[in-house]
N, C-alpha and C positions, 0 to 999 in steps of 0.2 A: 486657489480655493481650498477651504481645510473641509479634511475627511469628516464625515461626521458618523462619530463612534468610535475613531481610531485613533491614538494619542502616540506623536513619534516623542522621540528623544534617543541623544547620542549616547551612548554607554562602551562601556567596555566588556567582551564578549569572550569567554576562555571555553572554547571547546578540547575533550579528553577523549578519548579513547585508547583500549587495553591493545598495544601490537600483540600480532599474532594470538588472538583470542579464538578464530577458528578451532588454531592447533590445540588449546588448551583445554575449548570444549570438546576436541575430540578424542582426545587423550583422558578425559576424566571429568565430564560433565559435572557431577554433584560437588568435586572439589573444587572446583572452577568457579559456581555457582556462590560455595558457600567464598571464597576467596573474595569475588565482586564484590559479595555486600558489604562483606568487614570494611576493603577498602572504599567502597561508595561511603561507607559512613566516617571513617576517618578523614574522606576528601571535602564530604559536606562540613565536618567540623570544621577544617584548615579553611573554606570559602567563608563561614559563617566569622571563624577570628578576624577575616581582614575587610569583613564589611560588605561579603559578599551573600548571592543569593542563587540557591541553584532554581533553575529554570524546568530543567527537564531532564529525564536520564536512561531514555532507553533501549534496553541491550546493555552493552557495555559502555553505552557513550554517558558522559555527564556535561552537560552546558549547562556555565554559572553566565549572570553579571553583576559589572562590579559600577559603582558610579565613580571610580577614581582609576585611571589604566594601571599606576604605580601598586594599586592597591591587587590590581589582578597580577601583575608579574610577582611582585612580592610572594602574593599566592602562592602560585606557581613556581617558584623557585622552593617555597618550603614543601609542596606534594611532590615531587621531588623528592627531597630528600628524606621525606619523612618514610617515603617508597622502598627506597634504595637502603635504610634501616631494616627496614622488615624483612626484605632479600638475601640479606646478610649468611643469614642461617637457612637458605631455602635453594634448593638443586637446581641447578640451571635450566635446567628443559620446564620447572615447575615454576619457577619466576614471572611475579606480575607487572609487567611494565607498562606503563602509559607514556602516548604521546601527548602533549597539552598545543593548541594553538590559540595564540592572542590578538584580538581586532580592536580597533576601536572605532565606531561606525553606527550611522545612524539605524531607526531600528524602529519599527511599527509592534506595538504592546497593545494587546487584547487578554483584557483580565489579565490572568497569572504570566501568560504567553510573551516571546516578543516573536519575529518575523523580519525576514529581507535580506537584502543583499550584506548587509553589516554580518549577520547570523551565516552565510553563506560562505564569504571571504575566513570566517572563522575556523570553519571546518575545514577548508581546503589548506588553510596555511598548518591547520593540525597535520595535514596527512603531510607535510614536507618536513616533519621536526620526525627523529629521531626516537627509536628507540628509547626513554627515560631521558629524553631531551622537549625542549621548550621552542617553536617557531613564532615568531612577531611578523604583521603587517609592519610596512612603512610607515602609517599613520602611527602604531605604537614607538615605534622607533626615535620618529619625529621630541611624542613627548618624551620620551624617558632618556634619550641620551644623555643632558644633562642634571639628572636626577637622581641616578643611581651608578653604582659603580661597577658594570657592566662588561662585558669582551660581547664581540660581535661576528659572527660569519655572514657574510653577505651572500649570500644564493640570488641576488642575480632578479628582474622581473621574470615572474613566471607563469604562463599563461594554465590557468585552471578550467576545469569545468563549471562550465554553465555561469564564466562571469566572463562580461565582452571583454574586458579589456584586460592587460596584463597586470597583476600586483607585484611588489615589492616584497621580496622578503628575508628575515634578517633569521638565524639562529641564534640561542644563548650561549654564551659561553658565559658560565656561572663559577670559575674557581677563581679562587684570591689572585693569582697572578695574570690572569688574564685581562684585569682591569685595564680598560683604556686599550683593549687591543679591537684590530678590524683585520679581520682574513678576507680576502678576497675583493676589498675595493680601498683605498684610500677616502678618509671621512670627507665626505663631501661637505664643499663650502659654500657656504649663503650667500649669496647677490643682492643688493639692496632691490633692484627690480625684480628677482621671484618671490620677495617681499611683497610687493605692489600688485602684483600679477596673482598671489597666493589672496589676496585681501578683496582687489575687485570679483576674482574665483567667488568666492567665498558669498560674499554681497550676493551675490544672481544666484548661488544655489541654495541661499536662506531666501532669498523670494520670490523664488518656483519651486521650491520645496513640495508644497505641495500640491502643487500641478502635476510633476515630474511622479509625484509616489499615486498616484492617481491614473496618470496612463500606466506607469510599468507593473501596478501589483493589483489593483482595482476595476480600472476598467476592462470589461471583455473585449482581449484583442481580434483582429481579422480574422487569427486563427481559433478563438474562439466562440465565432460567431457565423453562423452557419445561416443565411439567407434563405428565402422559401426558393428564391431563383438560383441559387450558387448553385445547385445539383448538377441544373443544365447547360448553366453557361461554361463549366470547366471539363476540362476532358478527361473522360472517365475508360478506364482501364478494368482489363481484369488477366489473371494475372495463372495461366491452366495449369495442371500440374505438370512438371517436368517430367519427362518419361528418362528412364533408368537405361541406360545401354552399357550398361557396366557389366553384362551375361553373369550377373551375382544376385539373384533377391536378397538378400543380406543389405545391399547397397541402397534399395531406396527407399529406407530412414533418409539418406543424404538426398537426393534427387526431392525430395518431400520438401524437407530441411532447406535444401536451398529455396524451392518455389515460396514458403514461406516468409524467409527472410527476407527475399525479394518485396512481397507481399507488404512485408513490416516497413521495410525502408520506402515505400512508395508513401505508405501511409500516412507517413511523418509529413509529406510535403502538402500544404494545405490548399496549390492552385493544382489540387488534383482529383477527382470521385474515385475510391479504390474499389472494388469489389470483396467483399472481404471471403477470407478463407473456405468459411462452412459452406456456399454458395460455388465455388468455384470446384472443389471438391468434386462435385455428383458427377463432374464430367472426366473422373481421370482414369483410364484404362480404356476411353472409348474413343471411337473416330468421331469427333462432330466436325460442321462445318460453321467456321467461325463466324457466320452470317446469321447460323443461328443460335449460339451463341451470344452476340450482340443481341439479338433480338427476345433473344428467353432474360435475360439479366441487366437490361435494359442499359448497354454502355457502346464505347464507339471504338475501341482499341482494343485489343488481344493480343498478348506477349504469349508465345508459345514456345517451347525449347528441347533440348534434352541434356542428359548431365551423364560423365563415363565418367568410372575413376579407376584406377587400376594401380594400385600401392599408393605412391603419394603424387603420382601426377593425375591434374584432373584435365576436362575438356568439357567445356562450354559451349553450346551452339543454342542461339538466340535467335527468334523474330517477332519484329513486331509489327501486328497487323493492323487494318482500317475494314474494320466488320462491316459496315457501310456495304464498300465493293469487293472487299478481299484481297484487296491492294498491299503488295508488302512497302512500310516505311521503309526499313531495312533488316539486314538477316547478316549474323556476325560468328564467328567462331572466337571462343576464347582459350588458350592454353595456359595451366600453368602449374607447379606444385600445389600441394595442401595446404605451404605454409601461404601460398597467396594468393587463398580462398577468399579472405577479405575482400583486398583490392579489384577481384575477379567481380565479386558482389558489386561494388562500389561503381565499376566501370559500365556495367550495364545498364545498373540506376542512371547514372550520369549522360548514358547514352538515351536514356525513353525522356528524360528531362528536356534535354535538345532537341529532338525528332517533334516532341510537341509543344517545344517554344513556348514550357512552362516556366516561371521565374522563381528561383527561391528565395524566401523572405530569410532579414536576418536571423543564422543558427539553426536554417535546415541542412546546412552541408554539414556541420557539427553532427546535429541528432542522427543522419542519414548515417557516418561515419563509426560513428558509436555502433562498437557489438557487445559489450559488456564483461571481455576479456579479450589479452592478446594471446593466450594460451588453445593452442590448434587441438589439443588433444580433449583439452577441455570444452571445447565451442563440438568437437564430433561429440563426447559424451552424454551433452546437453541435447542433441539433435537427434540422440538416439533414444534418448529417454520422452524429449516432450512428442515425437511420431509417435510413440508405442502409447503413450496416455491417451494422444486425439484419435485413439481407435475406440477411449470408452469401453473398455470393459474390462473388470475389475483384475482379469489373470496378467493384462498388458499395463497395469497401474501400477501393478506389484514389480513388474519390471520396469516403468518408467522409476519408478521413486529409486529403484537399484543405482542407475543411470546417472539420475540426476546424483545424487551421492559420489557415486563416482567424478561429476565434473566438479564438485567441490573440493574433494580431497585435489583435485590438478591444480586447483586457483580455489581457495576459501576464502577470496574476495569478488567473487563470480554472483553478483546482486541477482541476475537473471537466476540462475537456477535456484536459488532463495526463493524467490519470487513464485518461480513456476511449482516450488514445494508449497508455500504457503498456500496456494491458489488450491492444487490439490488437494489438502487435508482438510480445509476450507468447504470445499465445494462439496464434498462429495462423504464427508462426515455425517452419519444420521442415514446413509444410502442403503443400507441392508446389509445383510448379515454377508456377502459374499465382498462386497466392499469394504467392510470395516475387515475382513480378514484380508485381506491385499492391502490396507495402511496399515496392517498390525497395531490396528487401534480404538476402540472404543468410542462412543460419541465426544465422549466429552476430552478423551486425550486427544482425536483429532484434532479440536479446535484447539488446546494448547498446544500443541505442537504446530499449527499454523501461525497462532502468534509470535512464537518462538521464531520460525523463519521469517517471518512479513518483518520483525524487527531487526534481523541480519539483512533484509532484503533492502528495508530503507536507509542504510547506510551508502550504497549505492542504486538509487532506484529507477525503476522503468517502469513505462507507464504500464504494465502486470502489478507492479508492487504499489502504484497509488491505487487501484483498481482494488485492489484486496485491502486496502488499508481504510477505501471508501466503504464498503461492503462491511468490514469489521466494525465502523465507527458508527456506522448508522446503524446497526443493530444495535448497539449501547446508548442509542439515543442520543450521540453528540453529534445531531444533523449538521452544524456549522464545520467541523473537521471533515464531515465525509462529504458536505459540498467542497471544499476546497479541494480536499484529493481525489473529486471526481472532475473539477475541471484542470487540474494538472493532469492526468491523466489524458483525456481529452485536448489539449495541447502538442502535448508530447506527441501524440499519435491522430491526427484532427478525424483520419477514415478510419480508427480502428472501430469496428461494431461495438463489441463486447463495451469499450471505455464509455463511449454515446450510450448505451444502453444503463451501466453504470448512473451516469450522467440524469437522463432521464425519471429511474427510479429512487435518485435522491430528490429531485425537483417537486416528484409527486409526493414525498412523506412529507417534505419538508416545506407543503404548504404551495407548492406552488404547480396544479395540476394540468394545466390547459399548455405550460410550456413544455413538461414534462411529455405530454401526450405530442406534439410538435416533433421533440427530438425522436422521439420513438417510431412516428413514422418518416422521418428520416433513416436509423437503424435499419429500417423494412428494406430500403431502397439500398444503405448499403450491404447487407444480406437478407434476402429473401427467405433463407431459408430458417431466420429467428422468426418469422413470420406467430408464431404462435406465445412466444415470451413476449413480442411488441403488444399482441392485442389482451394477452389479459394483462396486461401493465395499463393499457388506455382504460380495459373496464373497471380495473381501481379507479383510475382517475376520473371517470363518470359516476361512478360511487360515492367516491369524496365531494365530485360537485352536484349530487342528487338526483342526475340521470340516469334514473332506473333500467330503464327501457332500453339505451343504448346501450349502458353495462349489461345488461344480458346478452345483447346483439354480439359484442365484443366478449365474453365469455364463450359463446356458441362458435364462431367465430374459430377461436383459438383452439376448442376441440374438437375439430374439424382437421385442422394442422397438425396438431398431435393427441391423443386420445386419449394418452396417459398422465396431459399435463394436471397440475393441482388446482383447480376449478369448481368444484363442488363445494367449498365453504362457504366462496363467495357466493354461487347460486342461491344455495342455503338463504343467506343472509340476504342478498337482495331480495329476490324472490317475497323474502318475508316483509322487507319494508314494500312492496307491490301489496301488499296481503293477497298472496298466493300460498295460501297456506298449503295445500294440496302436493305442490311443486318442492315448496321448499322442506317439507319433512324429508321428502325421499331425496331429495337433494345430499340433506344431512347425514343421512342414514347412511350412503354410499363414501360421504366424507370420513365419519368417524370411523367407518369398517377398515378403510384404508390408511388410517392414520395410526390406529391399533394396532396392525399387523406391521407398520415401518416401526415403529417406536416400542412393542414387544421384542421387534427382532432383538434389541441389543440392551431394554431392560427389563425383564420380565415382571410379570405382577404390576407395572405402570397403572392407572386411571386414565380416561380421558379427562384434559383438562383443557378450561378455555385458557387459563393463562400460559402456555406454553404455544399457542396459537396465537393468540395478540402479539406475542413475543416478535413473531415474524415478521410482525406488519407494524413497526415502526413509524408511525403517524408521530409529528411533533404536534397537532390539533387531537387531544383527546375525546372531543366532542366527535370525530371521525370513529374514533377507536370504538365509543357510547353505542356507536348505531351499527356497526360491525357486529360488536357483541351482544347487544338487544335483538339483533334479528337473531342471530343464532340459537338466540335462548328462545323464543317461539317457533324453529324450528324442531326444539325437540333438544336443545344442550343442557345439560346441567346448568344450575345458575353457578357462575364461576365465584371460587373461594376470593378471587378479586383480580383484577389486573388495574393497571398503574402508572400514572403520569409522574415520569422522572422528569421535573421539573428544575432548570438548572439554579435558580435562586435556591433549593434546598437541600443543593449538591455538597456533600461534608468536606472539611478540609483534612488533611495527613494529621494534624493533632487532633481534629474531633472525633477522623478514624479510631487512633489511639486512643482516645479516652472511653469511646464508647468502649471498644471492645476487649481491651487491658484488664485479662482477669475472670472475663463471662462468659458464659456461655449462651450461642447463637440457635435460637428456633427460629429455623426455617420452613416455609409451609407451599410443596409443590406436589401438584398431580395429586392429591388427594391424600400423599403420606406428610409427616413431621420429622426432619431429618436435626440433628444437633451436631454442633462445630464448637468445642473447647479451644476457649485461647487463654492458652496458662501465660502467667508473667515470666517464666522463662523462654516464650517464643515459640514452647511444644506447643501443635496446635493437632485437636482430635476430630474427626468424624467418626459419625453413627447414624445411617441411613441408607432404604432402597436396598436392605438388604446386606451390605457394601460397611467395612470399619475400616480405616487406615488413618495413620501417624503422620505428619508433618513438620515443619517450619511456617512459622507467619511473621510477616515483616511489615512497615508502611514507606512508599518509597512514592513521596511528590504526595498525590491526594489519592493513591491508589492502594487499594488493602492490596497485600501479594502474600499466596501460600505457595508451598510446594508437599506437594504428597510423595510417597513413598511407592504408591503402586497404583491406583483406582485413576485418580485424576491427573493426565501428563506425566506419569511416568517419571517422575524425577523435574520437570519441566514448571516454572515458575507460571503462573495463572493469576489475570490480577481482577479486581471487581470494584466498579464503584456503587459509591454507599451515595444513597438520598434520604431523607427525613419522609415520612408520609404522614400529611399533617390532621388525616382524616385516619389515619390507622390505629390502632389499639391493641394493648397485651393481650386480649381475651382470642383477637383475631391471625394474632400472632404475623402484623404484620405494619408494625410502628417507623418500620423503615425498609426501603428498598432496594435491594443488591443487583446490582446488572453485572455480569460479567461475558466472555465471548459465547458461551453456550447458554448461557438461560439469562431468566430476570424472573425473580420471587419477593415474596415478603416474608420480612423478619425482625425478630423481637430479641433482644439480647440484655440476659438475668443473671445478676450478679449469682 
């Protein structure tokens, strides 16, 4: 059966990335930066000469395709060399190299986008090429052997991440005398019957085609479907913290770290209910009795343990219980070094697996296996820094971010602590004035600098890094991106709360609120103690569907749970469509007090504004967003300068970017002030606003405008925004088009 909305085709796929780009940007970020572009644009030239099209580019990766494979090696042999030119005059340690890898493979195209396993194979054969060297799949191999005049290193099938089966793959050997040569296997010869056998092949997989891209990329698997009965039926676990016998408080960051991980690895297997972390916490330092236990957190198993470490040897002692009667399954000691922490992890997973006669579906021993480095010093850096953050509070942030820094310099290919950066600066950007002084960072650099990492992060990612890259994309308004990496994310980790919760709150923007509300109370059950994020999440979603009366119950509700959560706009606003007029002024009044005093902290002189509030609530139904901000303004708001449906039909492309703003200058119109953004034809780009002047660069990279500032905004740190058309907007309003970027979305007018 064919997709409908989705258009495959075979193509040729060259993914790029800069080796050892960690070291570069950490050795001299802005030259580094400026280094990228030049050759991001000399590489699009060379893709665009042979017929090709870049796809996407970010961080330091570029993925092109080509409709001829010959036409993407060809490529690729001349970036290359047109590299190794430029190198010539340039010091070694400061030298920019690229790996390139070549697929050719079928491939799911949405708008500008493609997707799949073709895209997938791409990347991984990159990461086996060399240093300023070139890797090919088999498939390219297949056609170009007799085509070009080529040498060959054979590397052998090699089994990659996150694809079932083993690929094939060949290295370039690209100098004149190599021609016709093969390292490492004798050219293998053709059989008339793997002729035959390639042909029937072929037949059956052009006419399930699209069945096969239907179950594997489409449809919601087992593990992403979560029954209102699955809670009960599978056996649920929770997982206490490990007590420390290491006679060090120093030491249990690790004893934390492991219960944790433990935690994480459990969560991945989908025939299992996990408890999640923030829940199981409340019991650690204390005696309980795991009966009651079971019975507060509503599960049927209890792993309970302790962890010693004493230089590099550790000790493991493990049980796991039946809260039911108190019954122990079993109860285990583990010994071993640090360096074989992993496998210590791994063996106790594999031992509660067995005990409850759970089954793993294909590629949970993979994802179970997976820690996101083999580097021990680096896996302890990371475990010291993300304990000291889940303490919350801003003096232990400022040491986690230390932390985490530190396990990058061990391994700058450690996608976790990426990850757990981005989430960071993320989350907790806009938190007051004692927070933004522990990220050493201002509102608006935190969120650059979280793009900054979420983009390191998805080079290698875990479901932390789809989680934040769902969170980023739905506040930009690309709710179709930030559903997909919210149920990747949810995959990856079927029991993690936070990803489910994730999950949830794209469901509900993006129009779909009664599932949304479904998963959330799931969420509850697997932590309890998010208890107060699920129910004002429901009473949005009784909002969006015009139950008044039960979004307040679910409002009340939640602060009740926590007293400080942010609830008062929505009262405000519901309240006001109840015509409770009474209710909802003082509703507002309590709201604006406290949104004044967050948003003063860190820019002084601000306004209340409603459009920086919309901003939050990410509705793809604008007629949602309509009655949000109508109740608000009979409660007592200003009538808002406007907020704004970034509607993707009138999303601008990379040259409309450029033409619009080539040469103008940009009024921008937020919070009450008029800030202006020079974009000279030399690429200087100016600010003047909020009090705040500083110098730049501006670039167009795919359909994204990209600045980098000097001091005010990221710090050096590229920041990108997309442009909409507002077709109801006007010069006078100064708001004829629409800018969304990771910290705001305003209107703006741009004069020659």
């Amino acid at each position: 059966m064919a997709e409908e909305g989705f258009k495959r085709k075979l193509t040729a796929i060259l993914s790029a990335d800069v080796a050892g780009y960690s070291r570069l940007m950490r050795d001299d970020e802005e030259a580094t930066v400026r280094d990228l572009a030049a050759h991001r644009l000399l590489i699009t030239e060379i893709i665009q000469q042979h017929n090709g099209r870049v796809v996407d580019s970010p961080g330091d990766n570029i993925l092109a395709e080509f409709a001829s494979v010959v036409d993407a090696v060809n490529c690729s042999i001349m970036i290359q060399e047109e590299v190794r030119k430029r190198n010539i005059d340039i010091s070694e340690d400061r030298r920019m190299e690229f790996r390139i890898g070549i697929n050719l493979g079928d491939v799911i195209e949405e708008e500008e986008r493609i997707y799949g396993d073709g895209v997938n194979i791409a990347a991984r054969v990159e990461g086996l090429a060399a240093a300023g060297g070139i890797s090919i799949s088999g498939t390219v191999y297949e056609h170009i052997k007799d085509k070009l005049s080529l040498g060959y290193h054979y590397l052998g099938n090699q089994n990659v991440k996150n694809i079932p089966e083993p690929i094939r793959v060949y290295r370039l050997l690209t100098e004149p005398e190599d021609a016709g040569k093969m390292v490492g296997e004798e050219k293998p010869k053709t059989r008339k019957w793997q002729w035959v056998a390639f042909a029937i092949g072929a037949a059956i997989v052009l006419s399930t085609s699209a069945l096969i891209l239907w179950n594997n990329y489409f449809r919601p698997s087992s593990e992403e479907q979560i029954s209102d009965a699955a809670l009960s039926e599978k056996p649920s676990i929770a997982v206490l913290p490990f007590d420390n016998l290491s006679g060090d408080e120093e030491q249990e960051y690790f004893s934390d770290g492991i219960t944790d991980d433990l935690i994480t690895d459990l969560s991945k297997i989908s025939g299992l209910f996990v408890i999640a972390r923030n829940s199981v916490f409340q019991f650690k330092g204390k005696s309980v009795d795991v009966k009651t236990v079971g019975s507060k957190l509503g599960i049927r198993y209890v792993l309970e343990g302790s962890v010693r470490r004493a230089e590099d040897k550790v000790r493991i002692n493990a049980q796991l219980i039946d809260a039911t009667t108190g019954g122990h399954l079993w109860a285990e000691r583990y010994d071993g070094q640090m360096e074989d922490i992993f496998s210590l992890q791994d063996t106790i997973t594999q031992k509660i697996v067995s005990a409850l006669a759970v089954k793993l579906t294909s590629g949970e021993k993979e994802k179970i296996a997976s820690k996101g480095t083999d580097n021990i010093e680096a896996y302890d850096a990371f475990m010291k820094g993300w304990q000291h953050y889940l303490r919350y509070t801003p003096e232990d942030c400022a040491i986690a971010i230390k932390y985490l820094g530190k396990a990058l310099e061990l391994d700058p290919e450690y996608g976790r602590a990426y990850a757990a950066l981005a989430h960071i600066y993320y989350s907790q950007a806009g938190a007051g004035k004692e927070w933004a002084k522990a990220l050493q960072a201002n509102y608006f650099t935190a969120k650059v600098k979280a793009r900054y990492f979420l983009n390191m992060a998805m080079k290698n990612p875990n479901s932390l890094a789809y989680r934040v890259a769902s969170e980023m994309d739905l506040k930009r308004r690309s709710h179709e991106k930030a559903l997909r990496y919210a149920k990747k994310a949810s995959v990856i980790n079927p029991n993690d709360a936070d990803s489910q919760f994730a999950m949830a709150r794209v469901l509900i923007y993006s129009g779909s609120p009664k599932d949304g509300m479904d998963i959330a109370e799931k969420v509850m059950q697997l932590d309890p103690n998010r208890m107060a994020d699920c129910l004002k999440l429901s009473g949005i979603a009784n909002f969006y569907l015009g139950e008044y009366e039960a979004a307040i119950a679910s409002f009340e509700r939640a602060l009740k749970y926590n007293p400080s959560i942010w609830v008062q706009n929505w009262f405000a606003s519901t309240y006001s469509n109840l015509n409770r007029e009474k209710e909802a002024k003082a509703a507002f009044e309590k709201f604006k007090k406290r949104w004044l005093e967050a948003v003063e902290s860190e820019l002084s002189g601000i306004k209340f504004d409603l459009q920086l509030s919309v901003y939050g609530y990410p509705f793809m139904d604008i007629t949602i967003t309509e009655r949000y901000v109508d109740g608000l303004i009979k409660a007592g708001a200003p009538e808002p300068h406007g907020y704004y449906e970034a509607d993707k039909k009138n999303k601008l492309t990379g040259d409309e970017i450029k033409d619009l703003v080539f040469g103008r200058t940009e009024h921008g119109h937020l919070s009450g002030q008029t800030a202006t953004t020079k974009f000279e034809k030399d690429g200087n780009t100016l600010w003047d606003g909020y009090g705040y002047k500083d110098k730049g660069k501006w670039w167009v990279e795919g359909d994204l405008l990209c600045q980098k500032w000097n001091t005010f905004f990221g710090e050096g740190l590229t920041y990108y925004s997309d442009i909409y058309r507002n077709p109801e907007g006007t010069l006078e309003e100064i708001n004829q088009y629409i800018r969304i970027t990771d910290f705001n979305m305003y209107g703006a007018s741009y004069i020659e």
